[in-house]
C-alpha positions in Angstrom: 261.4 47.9 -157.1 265.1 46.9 -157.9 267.5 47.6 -156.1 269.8 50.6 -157.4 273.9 50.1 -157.6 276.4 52.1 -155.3 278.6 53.4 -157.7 281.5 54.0 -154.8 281.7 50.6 -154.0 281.0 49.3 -157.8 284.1 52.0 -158.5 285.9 50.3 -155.3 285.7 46.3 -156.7 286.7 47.4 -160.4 290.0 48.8 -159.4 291.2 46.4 -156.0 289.5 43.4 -156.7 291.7 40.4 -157.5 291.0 38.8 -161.3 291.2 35.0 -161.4 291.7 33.7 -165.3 290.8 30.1 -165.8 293.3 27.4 -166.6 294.0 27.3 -170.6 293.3 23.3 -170.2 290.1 23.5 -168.4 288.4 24.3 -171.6 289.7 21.2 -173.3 288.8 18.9 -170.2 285.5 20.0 -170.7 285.2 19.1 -174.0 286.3 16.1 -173.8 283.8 15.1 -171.2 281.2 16.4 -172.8 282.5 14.2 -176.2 282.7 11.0 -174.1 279.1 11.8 -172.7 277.9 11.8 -176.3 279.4 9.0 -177.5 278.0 4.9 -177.0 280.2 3.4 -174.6 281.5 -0.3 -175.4 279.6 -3.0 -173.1 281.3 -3.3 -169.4 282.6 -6.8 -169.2 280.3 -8.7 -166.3 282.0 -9.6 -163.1 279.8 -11.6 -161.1 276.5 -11.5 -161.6 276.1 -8.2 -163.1 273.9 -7.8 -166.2 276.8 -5.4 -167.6 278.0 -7.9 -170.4 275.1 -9.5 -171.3 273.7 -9.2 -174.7 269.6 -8.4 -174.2 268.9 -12.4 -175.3 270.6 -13.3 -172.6 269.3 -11.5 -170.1 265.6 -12.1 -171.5 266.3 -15.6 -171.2 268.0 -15.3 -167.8 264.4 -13.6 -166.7 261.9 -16.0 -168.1 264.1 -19.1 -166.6 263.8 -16.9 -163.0 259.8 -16.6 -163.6 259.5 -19.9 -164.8 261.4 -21.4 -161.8 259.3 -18.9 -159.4 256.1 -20.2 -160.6 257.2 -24.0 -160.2 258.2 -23.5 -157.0 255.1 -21.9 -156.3 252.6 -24.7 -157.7 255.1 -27.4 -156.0 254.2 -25.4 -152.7 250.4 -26.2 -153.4 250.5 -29.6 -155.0 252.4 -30.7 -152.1 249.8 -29.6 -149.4 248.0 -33.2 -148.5 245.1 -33.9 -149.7 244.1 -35.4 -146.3 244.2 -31.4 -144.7 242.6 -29.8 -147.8 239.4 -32.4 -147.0 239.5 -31.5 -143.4 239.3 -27.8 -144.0 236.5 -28.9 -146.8 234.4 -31.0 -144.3 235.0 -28.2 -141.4 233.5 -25.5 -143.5 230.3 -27.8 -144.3 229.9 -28.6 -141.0 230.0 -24.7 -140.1 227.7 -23.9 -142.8 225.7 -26.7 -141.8 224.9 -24.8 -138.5 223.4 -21.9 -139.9 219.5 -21.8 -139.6 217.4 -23.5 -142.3 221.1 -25.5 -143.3 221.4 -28.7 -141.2 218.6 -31.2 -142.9 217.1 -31.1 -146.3 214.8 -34.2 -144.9 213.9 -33.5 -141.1 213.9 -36.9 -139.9 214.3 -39.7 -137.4 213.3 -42.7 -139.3 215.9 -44.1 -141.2 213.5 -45.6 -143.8 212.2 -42.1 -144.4 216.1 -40.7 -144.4 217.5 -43.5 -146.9 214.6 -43.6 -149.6 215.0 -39.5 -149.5 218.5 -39.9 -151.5 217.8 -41.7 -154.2 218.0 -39.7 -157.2 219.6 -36.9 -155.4 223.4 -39.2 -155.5 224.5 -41.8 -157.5 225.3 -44.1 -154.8 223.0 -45.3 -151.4 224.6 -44.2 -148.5 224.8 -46.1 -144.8 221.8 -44.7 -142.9 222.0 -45.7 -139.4 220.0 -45.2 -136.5 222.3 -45.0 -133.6 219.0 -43.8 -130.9 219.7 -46.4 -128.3 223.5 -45.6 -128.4 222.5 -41.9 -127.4 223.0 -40.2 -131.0 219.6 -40.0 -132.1 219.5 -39.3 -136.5 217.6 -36.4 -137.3 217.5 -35.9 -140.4 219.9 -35.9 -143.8 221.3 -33.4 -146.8 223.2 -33.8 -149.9 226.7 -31.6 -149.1 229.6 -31.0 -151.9 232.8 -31.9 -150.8 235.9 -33.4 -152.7 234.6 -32.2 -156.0 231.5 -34.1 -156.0 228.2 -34.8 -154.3 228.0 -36.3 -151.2 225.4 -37.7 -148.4 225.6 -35.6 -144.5 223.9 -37.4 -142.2 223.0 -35.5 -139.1 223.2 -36.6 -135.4 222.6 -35.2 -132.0 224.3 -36.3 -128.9 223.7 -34.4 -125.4 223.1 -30.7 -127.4 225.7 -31.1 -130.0 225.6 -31.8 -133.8 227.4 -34.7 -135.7 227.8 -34.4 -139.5 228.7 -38.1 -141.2 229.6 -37.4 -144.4 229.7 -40.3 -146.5 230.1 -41.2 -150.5 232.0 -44.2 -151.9 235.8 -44.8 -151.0 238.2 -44.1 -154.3 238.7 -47.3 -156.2 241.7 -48.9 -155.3 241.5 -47.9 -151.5 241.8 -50.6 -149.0 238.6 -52.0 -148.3 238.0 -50.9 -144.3 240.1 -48.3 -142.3 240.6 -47.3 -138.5 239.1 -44.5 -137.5 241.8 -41.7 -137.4 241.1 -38.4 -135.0 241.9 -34.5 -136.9 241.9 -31.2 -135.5 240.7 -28.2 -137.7 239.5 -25.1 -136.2 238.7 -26.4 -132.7 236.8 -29.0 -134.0 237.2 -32.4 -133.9 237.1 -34.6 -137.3 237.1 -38.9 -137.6 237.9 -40.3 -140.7 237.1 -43.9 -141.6 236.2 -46.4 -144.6 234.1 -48.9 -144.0 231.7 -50.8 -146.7 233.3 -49.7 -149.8 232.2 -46.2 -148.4 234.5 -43.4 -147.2 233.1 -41.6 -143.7 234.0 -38.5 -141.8 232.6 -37.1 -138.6 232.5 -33.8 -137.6 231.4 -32.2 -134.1 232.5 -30.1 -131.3 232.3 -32.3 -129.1 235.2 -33.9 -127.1 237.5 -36.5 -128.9 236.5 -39.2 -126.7 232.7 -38.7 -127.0 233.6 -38.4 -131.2 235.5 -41.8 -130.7 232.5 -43.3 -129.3 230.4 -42.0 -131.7 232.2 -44.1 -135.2 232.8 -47.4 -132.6 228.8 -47.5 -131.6 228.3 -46.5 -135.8 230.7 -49.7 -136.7 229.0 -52.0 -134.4 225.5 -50.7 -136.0 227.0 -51.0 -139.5 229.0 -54.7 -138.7 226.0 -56.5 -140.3 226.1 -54.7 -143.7 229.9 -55.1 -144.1 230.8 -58.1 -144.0 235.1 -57.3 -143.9 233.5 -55.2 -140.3 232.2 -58.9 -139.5 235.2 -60.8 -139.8 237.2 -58.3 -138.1 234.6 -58.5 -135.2 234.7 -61.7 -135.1 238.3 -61.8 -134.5 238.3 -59.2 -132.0 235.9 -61.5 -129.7 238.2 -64.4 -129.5 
């Protein structure tokens, strides 16, 4: 329902209310704006950094060089993480996955002559099998493992309740010949690195860092009579 008009007070406004007439130049001011709205404007000279001035070339090209720098930075960010921590996270995770029932030994074994013959035709190299029993870390048994984009040989050891995995496959050609055992840390766990024999080793356990250490010196003293660099050095050392 609408509502309906007082005709006293509409009577009332029409005879005392105050008429305002618009300025006679309003009109033209708003044609004009309406005229400049319509009309291209000329390009804004750049100040700056502004993309005001820029013809659209320009400013394409000014965006593929930012992406094209972004994206080098970016791959200069991952090429210059070292190799050296990308293979300790790589021989962490095997060692983790190793742990898992039914994954620690592909040959269940405590006999090195069983252990050694087992990976022939399985890698294209013969790894250093090494029964290190007397020195307290008993082999029992071996795998073949991936890491650094290839296949590689995971010896398995036991010392007092914990697991050692010796990875092993041959150094890269042009390494130095033999190495000192260097101590990592990745995860809470404890890593040894080492080449020894033309072959490149590491170790991975949970157990402490001294009882790791132990672990690679009683493995070189094993390994001293297949290596004959090992020998030399030995032999020096005992003087």
């Amino acid at each position: 329902m609408e509502p309906r008009e007082d005709p006293v007070l509409g009577a009332l406004l029409r005879r005392q209310a105050t008429r305002h007439a618009p300025p006679a130049a309003l009109a033209d001011q708003i044609r004009m704006q309406l005229q400049a709205a319509n009309t291209p404007s000329a390009p804004v000279v750049a100040r700056g950094f502004g993309w005001g001035g820029w013809p659209g070339w320009s400013r394409a090209l000014a965006l593929y060089a930012a992406g094209a720098l972004s994206a080098a930075l970016l791959a200069s960010l991952l090429i210059a993480s070292p190799p050296q921590a990308m293979l300790a996270q790589e021989v962490t995770a095997s060692h983790l996955r190793s742990l898992q029932a039914g994954h620690l030994t592909d040959v269940p074994s405590s006999d090195r002559h069983t252990v050694k013959p087992w990976f022939a035709g399985r890698l294209d190299f013969s790894p250093p099998v090494i029964d290190l029993a007397a020195q307290g870390y008993p082999l029992v048994g071996g795998r073949v493992d991936y890491l650094a984009e290839r296949a590689v040989a995971a010896l398995v050891y036991r010392h007092d309740g914990h697991v050692i995995n010796l990875f092993a496959w041959p150094a890269p050609a042009g390494s130095a010949a033999d190495s000192a055992p260097q101590l990592l840390h990745e995860r809470g766990y404890q890593l040894l690195r080492w080449r020894a024999d033309g072959m490149q080793l590491w170790a991975a356990t949970d157990m402490a860092s001294d009882e790791l250490r132990s672990f690679a010196q009683a493995w070189l003293r094993s390994a001293v009579p297949t290596s004959a660099p090992a020998s030399a050095s030995a032999s020096d050392g005992e003087r």
